[in-house]
N, C-alpha and C positions, 0 to 999 in steps of 0.2 A: 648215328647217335652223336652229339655235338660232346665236346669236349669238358665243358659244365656237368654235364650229366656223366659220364664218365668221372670226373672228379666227385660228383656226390654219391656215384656207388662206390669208388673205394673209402670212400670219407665213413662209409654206412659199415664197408667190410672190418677197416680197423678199428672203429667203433665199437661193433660187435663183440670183435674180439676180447677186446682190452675191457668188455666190461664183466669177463668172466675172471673174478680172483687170483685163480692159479696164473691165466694166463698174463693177467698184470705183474705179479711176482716175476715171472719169467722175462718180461721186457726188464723191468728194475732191476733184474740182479744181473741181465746179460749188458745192461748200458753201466754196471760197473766194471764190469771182466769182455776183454776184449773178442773174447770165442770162451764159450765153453762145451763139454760131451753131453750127451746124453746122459751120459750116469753121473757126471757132473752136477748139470741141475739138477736130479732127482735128489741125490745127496745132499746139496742146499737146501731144498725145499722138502723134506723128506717125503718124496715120489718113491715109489718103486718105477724100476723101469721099465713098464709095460704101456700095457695098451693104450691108458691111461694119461701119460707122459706124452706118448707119439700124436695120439690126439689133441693134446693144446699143441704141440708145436708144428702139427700140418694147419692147425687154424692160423697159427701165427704166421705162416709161410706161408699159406693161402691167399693172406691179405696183403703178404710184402713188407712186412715188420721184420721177419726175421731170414735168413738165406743158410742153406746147408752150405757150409767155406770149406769142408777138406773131409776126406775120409782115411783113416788109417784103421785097416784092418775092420773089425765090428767094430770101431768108434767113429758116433758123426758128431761134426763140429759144427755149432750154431753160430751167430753173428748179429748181430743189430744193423739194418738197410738208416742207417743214420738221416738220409735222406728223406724217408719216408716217417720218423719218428719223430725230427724235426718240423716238418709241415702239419703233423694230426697233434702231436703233447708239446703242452706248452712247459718252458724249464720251470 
């Protein structure tokens, strides 16, 4: 597979993603706060923390927008791939 086409299925994956509401809220509020938890964002956004929640943020991380950064105890810490948010959303 040449590397064009590799670029236009993630171009398609984070596309995807970001075009489901919650999961656009979750890129916008993690590209202000440097990491946040899972109960974190669901708090923001008033998610409960279930199944719900973990499902945009495996899409999110599926596509490479967002990266689990640390675990403490039951708390995961999300992040913004700045890299990858920078090349698909324009400022």
């Amino acid at each position: 597979m040449s590397e064009e086409t590799l670029s236009v299925k993630e171009a398609v994956k984070v596309y995807k993603a970001l075009g489901e509401p919650t999961r656009l809220k979750i890129v916008q509020l993690l590209s202000k706060h440097r990491e946040l938890s899972c109960t974190e964002i669901g708090a923001h956004l008033n998610l409960s923390k279930g199944s719900t929640l973990s499902h945009h943020l495996k899409q999110l991380t599926d596509c490479g927008l967002l990266e689990l950064s640390r675990k403490e105890g039951t708390f995961h810490f999300y992040h913004i791939q700045e890299n990858i948010l920078k090349r698909y959303v324009a400022d």
